[in-house]
N, CA, C and O atoms as CSV, one atom per row, in Angstrom:
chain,resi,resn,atom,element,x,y,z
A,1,UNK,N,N,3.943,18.903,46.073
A,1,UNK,CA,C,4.569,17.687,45.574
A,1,UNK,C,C,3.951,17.330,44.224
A,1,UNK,O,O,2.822,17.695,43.894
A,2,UNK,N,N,4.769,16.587,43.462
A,2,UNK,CA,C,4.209,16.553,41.964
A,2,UNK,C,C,3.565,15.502,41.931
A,2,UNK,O,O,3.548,14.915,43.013
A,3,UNK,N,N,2.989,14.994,41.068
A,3,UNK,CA,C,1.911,13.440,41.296
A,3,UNK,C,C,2.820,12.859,39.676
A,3,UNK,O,O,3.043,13.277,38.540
A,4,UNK,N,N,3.069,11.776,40.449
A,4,UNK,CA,C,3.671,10.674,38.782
A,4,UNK,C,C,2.407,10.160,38.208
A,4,UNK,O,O,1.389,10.000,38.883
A,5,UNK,N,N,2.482,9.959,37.200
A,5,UNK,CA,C,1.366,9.638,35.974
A,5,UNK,C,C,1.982,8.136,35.464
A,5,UNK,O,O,3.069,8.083,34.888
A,6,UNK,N,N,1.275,7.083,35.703
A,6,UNK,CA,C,1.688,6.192,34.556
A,6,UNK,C,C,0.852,5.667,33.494
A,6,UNK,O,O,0.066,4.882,34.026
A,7,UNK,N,N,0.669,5.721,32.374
A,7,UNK,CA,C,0.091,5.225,31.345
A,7,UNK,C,C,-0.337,3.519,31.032
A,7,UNK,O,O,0.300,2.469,30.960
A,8,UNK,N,N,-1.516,3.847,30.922
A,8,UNK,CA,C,-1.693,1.929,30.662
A,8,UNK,C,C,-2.664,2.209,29.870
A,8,UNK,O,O,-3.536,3.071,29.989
A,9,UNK,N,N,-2.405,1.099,28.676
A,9,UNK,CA,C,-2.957,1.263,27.331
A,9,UNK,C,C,-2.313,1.979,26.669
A,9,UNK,O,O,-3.226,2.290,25.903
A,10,UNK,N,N,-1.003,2.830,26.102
A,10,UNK,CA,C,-0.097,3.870,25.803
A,10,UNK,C,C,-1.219,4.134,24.738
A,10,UNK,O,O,-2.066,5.016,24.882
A,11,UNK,N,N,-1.151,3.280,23.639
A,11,UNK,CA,C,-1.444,3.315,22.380
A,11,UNK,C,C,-3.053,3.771,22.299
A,11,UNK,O,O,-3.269,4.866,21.781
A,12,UNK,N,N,-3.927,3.175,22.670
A,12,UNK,CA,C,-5.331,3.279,23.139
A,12,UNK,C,C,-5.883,4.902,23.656
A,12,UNK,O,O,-6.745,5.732,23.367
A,13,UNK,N,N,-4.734,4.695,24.618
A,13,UNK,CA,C,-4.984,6.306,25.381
A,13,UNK,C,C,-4.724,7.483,24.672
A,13,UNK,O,O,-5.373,8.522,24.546
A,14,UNK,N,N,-3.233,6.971,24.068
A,14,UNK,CA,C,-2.865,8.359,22.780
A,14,UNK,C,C,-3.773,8.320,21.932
A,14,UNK,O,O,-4.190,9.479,21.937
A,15,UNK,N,N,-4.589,7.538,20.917
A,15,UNK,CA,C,-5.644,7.354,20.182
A,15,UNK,C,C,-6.740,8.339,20.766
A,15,UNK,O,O,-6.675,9.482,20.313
A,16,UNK,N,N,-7.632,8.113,21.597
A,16,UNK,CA,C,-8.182,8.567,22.306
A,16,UNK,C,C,-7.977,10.167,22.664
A,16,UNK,O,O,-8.858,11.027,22.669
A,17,UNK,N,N,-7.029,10.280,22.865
A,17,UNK,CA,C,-6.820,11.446,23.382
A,17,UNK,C,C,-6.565,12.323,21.952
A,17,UNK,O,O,-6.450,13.548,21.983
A,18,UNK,N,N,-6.506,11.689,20.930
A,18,UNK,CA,C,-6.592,12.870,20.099
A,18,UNK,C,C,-7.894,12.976,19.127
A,18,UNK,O,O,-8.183,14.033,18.565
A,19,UNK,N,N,-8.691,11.716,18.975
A,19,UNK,CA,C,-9.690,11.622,18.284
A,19,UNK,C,C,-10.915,12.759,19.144
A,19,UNK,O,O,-11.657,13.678,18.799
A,20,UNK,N,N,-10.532,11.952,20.564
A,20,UNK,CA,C,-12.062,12.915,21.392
A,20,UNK,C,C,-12.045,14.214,20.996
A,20,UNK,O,O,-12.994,14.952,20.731
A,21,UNK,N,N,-10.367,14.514,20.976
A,21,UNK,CA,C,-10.310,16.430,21.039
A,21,UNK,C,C,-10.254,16.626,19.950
A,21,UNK,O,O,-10.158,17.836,19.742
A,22,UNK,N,N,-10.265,15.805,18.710
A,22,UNK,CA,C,-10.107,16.613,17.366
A,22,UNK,C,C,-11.176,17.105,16.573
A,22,UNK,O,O,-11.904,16.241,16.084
A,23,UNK,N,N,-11.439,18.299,16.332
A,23,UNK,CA,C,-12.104,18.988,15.397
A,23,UNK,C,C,-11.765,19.508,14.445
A,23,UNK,O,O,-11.927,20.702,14.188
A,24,UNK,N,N,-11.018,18.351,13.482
A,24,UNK,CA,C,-10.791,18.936,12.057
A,24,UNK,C,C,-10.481,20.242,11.766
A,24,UNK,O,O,-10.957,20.927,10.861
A,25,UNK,N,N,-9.433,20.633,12.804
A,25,UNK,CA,C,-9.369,22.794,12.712
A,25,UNK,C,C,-7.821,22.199,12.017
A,25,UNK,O,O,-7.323,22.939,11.169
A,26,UNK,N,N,-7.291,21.282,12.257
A,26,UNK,CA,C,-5.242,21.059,11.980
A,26,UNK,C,C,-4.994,21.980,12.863
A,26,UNK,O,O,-4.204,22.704,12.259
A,27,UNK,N,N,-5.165,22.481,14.011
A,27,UNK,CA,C,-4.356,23.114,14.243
A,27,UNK,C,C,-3.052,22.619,15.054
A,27,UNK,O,O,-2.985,21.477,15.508
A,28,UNK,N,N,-2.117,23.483,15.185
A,28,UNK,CA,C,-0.891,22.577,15.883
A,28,UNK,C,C,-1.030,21.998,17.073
A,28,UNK,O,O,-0.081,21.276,17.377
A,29,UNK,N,N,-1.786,22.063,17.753
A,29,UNK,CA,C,-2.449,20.902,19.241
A,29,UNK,C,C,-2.889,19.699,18.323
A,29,UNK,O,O,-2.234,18.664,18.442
A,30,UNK,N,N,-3.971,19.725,17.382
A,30,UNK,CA,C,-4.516,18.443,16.694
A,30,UNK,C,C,-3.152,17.856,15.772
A,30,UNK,O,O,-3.020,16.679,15.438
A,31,UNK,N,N,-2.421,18.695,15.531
A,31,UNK,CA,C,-1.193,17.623,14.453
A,31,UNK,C,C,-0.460,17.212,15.744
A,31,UNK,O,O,0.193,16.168,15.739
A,32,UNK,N,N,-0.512,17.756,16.529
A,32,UNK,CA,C,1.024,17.139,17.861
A,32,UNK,C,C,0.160,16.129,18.350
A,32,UNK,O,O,0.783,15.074,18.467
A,33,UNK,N,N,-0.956,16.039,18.660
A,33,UNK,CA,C,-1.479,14.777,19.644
A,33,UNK,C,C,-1.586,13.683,18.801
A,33,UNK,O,O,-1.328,12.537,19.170
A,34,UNK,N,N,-2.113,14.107,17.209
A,34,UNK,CA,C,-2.124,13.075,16.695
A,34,UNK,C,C,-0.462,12.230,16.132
A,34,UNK,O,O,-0.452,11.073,15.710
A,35,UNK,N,N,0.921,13.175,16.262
A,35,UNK,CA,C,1.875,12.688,16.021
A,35,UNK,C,C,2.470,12.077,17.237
A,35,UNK,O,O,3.555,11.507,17.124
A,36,UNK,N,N,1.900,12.132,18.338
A,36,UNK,CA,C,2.068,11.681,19.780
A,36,UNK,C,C,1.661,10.541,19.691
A,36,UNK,O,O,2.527,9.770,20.105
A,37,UNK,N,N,0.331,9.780,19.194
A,37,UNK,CA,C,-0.256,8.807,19.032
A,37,UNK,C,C,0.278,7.769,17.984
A,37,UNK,O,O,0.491,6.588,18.259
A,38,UNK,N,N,0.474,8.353,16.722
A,38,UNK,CA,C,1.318,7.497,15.413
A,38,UNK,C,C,2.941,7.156,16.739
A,38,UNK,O,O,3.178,6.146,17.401
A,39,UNK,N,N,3.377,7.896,16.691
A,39,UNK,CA,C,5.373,7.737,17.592
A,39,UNK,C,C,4.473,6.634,18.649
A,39,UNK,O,O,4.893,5.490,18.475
A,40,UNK,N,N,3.620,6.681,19.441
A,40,UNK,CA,C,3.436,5.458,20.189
A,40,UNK,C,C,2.928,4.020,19.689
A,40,UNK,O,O,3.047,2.953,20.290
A,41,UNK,N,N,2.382,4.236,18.543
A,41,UNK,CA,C,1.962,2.724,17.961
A,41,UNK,C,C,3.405,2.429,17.755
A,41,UNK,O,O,3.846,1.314,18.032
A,42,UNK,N,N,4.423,3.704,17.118
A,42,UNK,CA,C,5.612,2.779,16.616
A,42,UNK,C,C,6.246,2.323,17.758
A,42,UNK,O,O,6.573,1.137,17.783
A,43,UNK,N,N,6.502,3.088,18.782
A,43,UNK,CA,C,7.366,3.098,19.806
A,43,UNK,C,C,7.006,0.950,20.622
A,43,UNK,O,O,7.797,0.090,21.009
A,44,UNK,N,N,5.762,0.973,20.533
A,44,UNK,CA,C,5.077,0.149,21.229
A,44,UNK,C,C,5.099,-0.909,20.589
A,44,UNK,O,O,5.044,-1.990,21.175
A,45,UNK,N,N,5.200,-0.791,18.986
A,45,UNK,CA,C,5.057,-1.716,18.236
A,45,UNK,C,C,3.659,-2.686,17.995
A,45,UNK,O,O,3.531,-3.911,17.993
A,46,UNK,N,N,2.675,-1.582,17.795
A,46,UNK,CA,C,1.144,-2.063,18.241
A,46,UNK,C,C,0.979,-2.196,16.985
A,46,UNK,O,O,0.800,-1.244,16.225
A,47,UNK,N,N,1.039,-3.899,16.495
A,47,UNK,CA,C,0.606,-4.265,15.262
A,47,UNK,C,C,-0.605,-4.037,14.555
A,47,UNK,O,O,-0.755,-3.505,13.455
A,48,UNK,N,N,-1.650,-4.620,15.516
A,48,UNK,CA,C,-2.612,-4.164,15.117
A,48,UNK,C,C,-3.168,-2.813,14.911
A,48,UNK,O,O,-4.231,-2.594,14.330
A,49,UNK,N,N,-2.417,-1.950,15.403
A,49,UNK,CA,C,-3.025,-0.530,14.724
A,49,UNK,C,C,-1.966,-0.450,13.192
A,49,UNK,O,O,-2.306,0.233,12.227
A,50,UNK,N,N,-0.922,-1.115,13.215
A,50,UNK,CA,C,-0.319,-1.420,11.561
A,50,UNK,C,C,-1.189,-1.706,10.568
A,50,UNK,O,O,-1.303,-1.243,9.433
A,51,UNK,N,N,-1.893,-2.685,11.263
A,51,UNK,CA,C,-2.768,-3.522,10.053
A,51,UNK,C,C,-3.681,-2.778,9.007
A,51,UNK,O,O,-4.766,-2.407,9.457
A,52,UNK,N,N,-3.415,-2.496,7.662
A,52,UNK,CA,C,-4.309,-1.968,6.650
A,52,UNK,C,C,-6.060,-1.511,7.057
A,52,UNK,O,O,-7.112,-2.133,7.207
A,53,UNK,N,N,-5.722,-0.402,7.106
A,53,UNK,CA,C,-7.835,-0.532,7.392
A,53,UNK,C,C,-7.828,0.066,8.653
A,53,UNK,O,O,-8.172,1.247,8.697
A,54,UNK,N,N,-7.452,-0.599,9.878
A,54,UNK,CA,C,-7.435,-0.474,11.053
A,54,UNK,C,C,-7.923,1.016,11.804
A,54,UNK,O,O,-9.066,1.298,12.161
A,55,UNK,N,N,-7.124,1.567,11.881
A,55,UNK,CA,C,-6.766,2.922,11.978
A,55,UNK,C,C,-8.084,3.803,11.084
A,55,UNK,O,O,-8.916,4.531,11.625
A,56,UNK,N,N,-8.025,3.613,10.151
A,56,UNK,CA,C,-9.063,4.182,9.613
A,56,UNK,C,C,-10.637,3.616,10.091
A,56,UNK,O,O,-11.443,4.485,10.426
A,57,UNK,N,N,-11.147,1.923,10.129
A,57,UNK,CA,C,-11.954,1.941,10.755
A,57,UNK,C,C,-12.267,2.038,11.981
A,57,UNK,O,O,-13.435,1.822,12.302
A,58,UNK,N,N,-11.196,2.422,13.058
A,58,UNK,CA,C,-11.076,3.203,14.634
A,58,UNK,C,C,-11.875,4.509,14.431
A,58,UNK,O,O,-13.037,4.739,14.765
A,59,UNK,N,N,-10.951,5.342,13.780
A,59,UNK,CA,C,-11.403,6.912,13.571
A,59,UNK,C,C,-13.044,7.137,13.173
A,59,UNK,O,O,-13.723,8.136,13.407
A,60,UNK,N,N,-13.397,6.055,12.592
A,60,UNK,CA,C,-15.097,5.926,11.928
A,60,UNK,C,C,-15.829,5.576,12.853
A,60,UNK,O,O,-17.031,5.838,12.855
A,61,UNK,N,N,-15.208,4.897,13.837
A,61,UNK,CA,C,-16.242,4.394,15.128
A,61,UNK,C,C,-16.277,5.203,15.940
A,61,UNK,O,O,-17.310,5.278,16.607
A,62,UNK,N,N,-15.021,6.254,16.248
A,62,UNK,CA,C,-15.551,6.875,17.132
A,62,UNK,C,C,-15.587,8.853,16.550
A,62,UNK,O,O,-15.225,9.806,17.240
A,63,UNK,N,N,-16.006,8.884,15.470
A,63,UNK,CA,C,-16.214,9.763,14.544
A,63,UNK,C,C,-16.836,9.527,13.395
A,63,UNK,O,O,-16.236,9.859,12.373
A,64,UNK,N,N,-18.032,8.970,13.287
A,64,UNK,CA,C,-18.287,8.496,11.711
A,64,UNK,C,C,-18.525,9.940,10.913
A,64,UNK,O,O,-18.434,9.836,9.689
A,65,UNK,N,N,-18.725,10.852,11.264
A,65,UNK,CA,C,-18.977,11.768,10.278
A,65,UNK,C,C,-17.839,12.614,10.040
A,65,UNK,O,O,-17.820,13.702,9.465
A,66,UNK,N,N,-16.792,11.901,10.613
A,66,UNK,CA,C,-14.926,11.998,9.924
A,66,UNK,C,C,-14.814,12.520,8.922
A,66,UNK,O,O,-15.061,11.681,8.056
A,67,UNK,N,N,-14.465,13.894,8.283
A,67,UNK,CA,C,-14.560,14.291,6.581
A,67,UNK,C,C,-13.290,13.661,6.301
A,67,UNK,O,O,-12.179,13.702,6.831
A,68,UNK,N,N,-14.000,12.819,4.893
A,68,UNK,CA,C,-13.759,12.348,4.388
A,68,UNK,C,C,-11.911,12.303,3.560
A,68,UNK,O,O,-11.046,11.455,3.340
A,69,UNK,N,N,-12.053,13.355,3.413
A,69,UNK,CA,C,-10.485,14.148,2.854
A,69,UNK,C,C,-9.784,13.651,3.667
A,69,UNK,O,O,-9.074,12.669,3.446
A,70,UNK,N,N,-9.924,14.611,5.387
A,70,UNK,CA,C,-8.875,14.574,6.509
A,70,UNK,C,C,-8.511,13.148,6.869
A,70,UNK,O,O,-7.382,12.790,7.206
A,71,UNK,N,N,-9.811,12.198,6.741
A,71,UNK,CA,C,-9.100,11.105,6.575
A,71,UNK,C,C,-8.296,10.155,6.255
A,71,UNK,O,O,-7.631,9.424,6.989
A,72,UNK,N,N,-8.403,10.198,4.816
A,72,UNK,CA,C,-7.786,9.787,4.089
A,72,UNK,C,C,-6.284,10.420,4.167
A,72,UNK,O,O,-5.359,9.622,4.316
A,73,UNK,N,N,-6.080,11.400,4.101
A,73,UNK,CA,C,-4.756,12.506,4.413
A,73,UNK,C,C,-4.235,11.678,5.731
A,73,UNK,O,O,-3.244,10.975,5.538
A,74,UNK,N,N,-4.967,11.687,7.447
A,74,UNK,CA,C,-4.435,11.146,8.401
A,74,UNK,C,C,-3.691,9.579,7.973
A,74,UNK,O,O,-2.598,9.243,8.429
A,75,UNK,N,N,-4.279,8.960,7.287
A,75,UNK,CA,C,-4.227,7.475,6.864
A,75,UNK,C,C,-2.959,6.964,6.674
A,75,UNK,O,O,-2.260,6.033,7.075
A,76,UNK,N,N,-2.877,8.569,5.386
A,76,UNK,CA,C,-1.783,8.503,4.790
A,76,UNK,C,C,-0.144,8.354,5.241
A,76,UNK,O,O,0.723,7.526,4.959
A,77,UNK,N,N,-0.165,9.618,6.114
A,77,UNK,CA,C,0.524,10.416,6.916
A,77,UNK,C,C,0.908,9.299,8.037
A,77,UNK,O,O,2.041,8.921,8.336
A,78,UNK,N,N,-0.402,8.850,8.606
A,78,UNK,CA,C,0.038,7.585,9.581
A,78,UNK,C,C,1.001,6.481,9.025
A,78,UNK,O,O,1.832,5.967,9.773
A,79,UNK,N,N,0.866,6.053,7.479
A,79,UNK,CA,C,1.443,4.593,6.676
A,79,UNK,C,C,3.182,5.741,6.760
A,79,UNK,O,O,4.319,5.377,7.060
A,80,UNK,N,N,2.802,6.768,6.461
A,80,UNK,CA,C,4.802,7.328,6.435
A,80,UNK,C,C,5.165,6.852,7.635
A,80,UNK,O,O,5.657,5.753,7.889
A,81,UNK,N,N,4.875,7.804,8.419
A,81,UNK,CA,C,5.598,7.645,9.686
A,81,UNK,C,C,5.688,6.136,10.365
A,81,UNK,O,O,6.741,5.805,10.910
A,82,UNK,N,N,5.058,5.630,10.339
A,82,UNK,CA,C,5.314,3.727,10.747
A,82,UNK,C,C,6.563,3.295,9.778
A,82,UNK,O,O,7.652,2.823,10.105
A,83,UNK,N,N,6.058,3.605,8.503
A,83,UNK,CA,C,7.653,2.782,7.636
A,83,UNK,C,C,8.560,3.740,7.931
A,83,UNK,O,O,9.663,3.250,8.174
A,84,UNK,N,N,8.501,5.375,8.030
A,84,UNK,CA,C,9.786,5.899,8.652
A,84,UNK,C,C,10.120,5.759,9.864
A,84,UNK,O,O,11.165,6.397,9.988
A,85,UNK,N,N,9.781,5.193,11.049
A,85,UNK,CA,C,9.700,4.772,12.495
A,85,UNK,C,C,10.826,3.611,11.741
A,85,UNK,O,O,11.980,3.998,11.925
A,86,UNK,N,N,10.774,2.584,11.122
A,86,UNK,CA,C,10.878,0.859,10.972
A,86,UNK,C,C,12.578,1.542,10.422
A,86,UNK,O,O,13.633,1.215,10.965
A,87,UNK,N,N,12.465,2.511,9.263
A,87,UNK,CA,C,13.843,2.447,8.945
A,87,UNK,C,C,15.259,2.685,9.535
A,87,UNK,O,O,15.374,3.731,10.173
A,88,UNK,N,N,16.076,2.096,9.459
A,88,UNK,CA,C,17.091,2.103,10.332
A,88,UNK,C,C,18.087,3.741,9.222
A,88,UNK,O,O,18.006,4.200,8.083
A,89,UNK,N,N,18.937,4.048,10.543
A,89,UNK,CA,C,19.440,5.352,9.923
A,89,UNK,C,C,20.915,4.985,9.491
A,89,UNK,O,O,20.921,3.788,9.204
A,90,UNK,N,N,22.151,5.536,9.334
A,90,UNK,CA,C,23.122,5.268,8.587
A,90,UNK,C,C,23.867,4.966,10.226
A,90,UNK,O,O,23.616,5.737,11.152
A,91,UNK,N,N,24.660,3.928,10.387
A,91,UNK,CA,C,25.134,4.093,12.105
A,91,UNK,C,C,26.156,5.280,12.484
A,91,UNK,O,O,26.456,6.236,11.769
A,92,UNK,N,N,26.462,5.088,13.343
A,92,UNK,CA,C,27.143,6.637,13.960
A,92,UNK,C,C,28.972,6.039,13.574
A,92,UNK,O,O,29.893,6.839,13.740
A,93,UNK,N,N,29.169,5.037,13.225
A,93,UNK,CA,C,30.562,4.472,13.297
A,93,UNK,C,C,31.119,3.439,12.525
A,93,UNK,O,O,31.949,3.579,11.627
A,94,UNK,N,N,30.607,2.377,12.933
A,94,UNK,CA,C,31.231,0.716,12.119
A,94,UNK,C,C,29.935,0.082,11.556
A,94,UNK,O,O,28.817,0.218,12.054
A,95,UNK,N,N,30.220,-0.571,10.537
A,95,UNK,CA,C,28.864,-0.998,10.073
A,95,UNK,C,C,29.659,-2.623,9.180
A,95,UNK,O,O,30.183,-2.444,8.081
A,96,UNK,N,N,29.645,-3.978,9.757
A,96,UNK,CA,C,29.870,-4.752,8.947
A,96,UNK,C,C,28.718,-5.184,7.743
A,96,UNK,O,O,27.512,-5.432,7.764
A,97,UNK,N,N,29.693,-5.133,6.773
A,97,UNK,CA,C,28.632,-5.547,5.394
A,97,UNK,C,C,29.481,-6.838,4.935
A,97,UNK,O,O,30.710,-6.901,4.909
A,98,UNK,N,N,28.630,-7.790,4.600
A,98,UNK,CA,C,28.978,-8.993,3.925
A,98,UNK,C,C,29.167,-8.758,2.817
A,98,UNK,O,O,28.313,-7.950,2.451
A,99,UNK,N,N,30.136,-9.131,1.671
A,99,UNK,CA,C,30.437,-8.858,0.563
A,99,UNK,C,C,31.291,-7.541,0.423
A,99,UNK,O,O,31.371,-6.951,-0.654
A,100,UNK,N,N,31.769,-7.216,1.285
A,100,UNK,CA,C,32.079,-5.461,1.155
A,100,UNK,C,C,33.610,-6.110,1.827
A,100,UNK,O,O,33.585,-6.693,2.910
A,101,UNK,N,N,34.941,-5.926,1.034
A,101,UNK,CA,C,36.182,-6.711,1.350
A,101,UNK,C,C,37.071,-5.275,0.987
A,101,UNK,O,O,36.840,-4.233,0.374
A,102,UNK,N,N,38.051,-5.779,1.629
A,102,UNK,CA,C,39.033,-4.643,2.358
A,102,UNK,C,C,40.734,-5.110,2.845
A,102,UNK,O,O,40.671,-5.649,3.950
A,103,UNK,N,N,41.751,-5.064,2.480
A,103,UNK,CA,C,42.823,-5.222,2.920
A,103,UNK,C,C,43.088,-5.395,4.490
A,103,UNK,O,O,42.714,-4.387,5.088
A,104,UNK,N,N,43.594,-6.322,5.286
A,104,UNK,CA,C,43.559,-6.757,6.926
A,104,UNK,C,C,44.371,-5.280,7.285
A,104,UNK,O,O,45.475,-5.051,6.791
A,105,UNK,N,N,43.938,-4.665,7.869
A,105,UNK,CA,C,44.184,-3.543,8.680
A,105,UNK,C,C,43.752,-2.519,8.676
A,105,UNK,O,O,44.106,-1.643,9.465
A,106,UNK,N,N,42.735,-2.351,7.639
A,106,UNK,CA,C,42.271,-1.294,7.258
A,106,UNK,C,C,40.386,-1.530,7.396
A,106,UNK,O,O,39.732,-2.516,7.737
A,107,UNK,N,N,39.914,0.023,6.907
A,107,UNK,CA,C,38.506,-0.213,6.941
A,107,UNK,C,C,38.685,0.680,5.500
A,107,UNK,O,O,39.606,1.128,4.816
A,108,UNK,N,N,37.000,0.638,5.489
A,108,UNK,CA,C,36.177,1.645,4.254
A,108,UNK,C,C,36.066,2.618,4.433
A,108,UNK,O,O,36.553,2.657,5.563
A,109,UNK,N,N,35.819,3.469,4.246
A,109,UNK,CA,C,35.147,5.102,5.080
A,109,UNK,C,C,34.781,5.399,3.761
A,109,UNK,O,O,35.573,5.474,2.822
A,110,UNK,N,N,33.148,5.624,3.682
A,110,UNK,CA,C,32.490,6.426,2.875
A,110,UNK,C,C,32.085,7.885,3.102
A,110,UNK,O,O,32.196,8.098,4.310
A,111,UNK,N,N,31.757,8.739,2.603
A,111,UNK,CA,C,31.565,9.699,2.856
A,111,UNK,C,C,31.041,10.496,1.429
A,111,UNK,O,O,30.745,9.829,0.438
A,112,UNK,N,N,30.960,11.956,1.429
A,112,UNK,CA,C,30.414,13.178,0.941
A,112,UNK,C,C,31.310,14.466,0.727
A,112,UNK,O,O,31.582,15.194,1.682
A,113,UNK,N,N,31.743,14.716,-0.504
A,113,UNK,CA,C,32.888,16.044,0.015
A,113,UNK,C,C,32.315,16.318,-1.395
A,113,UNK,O,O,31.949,15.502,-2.240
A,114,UNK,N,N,32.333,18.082,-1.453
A,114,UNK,CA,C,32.204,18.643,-2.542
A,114,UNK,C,C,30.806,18.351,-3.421
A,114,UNK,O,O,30.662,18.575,-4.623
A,115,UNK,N,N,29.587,17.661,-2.285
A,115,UNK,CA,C,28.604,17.144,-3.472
A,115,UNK,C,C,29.155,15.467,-3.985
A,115,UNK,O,O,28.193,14.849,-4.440
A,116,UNK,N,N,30.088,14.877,-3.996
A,116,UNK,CA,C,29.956,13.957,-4.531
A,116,UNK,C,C,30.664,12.714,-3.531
A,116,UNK,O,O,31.671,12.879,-2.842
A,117,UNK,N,N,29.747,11.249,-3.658
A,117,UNK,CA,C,30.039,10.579,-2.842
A,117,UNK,C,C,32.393,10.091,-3.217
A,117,UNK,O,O,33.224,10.246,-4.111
A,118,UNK,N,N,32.318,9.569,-1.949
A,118,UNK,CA,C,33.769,8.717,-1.930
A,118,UNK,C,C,33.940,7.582,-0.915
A,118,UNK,O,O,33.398,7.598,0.190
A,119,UNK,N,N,34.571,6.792,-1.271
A,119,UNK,CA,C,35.036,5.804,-0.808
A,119,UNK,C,C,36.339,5.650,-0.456
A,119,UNK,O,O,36.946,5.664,-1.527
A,120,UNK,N,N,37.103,5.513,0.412
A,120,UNK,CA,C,38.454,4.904,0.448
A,120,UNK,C,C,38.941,4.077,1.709
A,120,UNK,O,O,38.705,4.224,2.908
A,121,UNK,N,N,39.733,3.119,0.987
A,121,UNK,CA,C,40.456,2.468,2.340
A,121,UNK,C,C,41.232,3.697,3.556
A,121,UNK,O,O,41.734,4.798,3.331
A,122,UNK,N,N,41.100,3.127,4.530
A,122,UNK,CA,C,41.898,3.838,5.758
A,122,UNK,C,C,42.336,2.534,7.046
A,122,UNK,O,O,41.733,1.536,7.441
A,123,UNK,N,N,43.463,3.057,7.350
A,123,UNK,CA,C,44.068,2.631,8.367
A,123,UNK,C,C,43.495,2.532,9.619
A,123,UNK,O,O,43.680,3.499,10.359
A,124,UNK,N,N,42.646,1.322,10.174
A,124,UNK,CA,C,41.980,1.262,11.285
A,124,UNK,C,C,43.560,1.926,12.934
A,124,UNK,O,O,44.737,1.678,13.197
A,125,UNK,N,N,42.596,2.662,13.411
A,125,UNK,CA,C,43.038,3.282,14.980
A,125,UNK,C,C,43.444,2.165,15.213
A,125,UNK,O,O,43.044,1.119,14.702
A,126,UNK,N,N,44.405,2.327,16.133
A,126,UNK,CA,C,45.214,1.267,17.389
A,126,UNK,C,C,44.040,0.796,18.138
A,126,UNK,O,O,43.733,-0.380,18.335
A,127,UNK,N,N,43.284,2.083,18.620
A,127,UNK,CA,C,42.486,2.445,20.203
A,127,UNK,C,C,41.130,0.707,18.871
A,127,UNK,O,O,40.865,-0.288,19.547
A,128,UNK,N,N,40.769,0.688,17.884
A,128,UNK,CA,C,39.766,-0.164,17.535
A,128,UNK,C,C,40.417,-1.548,17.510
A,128,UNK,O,O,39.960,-2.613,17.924
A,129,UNK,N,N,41.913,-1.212,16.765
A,129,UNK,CA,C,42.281,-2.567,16.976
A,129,UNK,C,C,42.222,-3.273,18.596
A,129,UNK,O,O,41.810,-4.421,18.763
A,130,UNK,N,N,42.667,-2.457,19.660
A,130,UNK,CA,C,42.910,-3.052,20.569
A,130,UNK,C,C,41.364,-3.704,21.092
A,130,UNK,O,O,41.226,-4.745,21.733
A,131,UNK,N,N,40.288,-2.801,20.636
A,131,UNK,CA,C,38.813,-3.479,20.770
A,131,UNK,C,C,38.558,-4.550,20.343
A,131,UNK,O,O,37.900,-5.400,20.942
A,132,UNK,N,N,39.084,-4.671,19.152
A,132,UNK,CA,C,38.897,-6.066,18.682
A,132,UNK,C,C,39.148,-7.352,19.253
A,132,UNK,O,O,38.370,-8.284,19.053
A,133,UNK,N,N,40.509,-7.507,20.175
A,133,UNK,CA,C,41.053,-8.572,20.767
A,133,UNK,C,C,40.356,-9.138,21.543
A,133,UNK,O,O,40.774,-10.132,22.137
């Protein structure tokens, strides 16, 4: 029979679990645990490991002789991935924009053909109108 695992502390534990095991080799176990750990501060929304400094003075407490480089590099790497975690992606479908006006029956459809962007009105589906009601 399999044994369920539940996590308490997500953020703490992923931390942990990659600082204890890391020996500055990069190898692909040390970049995955440590990208396991960044995806859970975002996932979790653990501000305080956001906060400027933070993160870096963690890694010093429980590594002070942290080289110096890899640090700074992790730091870095950590500030991407949090603001790329935060950004929202293009939606899969409808997107209302204020200021963005259009003839009653129709929508926008932007898009990409040939390398270069386009825009044009189109005739909203029946199947959306009838969503609308």
């Amino acid at each position: 029979m399999q044994a369920l695992i539940k996590y308490r502390c997500q953020v703490e534990y992923s931390f942990y679990k990659w600082i204890k095991n890391y020996p500055e080799s990069m190898s692909p176990l040390d970049k995955e645990t440590f990208l396991v750990f960044a995806k859970t501060v975002c996932c979790f929304n653990a501000s305080r490991w956001k906060r400027p400094g933070y993160l870096e003075s963690r890694i010093l407490k429980e590594k002070p002789d942290f080289n110096r480089e890899y640090l700074d590099e992790f730091v870095v790497i950590f500030e991407y991935m949090v603001d790329f975690y935060n950004i929202k992606c293009l939606p899969k479908k409808w997107e209302a924009m204020d200021g963005c006006r259009c003839e009653d029956g129709y929508y926008i459809e932007r898009g990409i053909r040939n390398g270069k962007f386009y825009e044009k009105e189109v005739v909203i589906p029946k199947i959306v109108k009838a969503a609308k009601v």
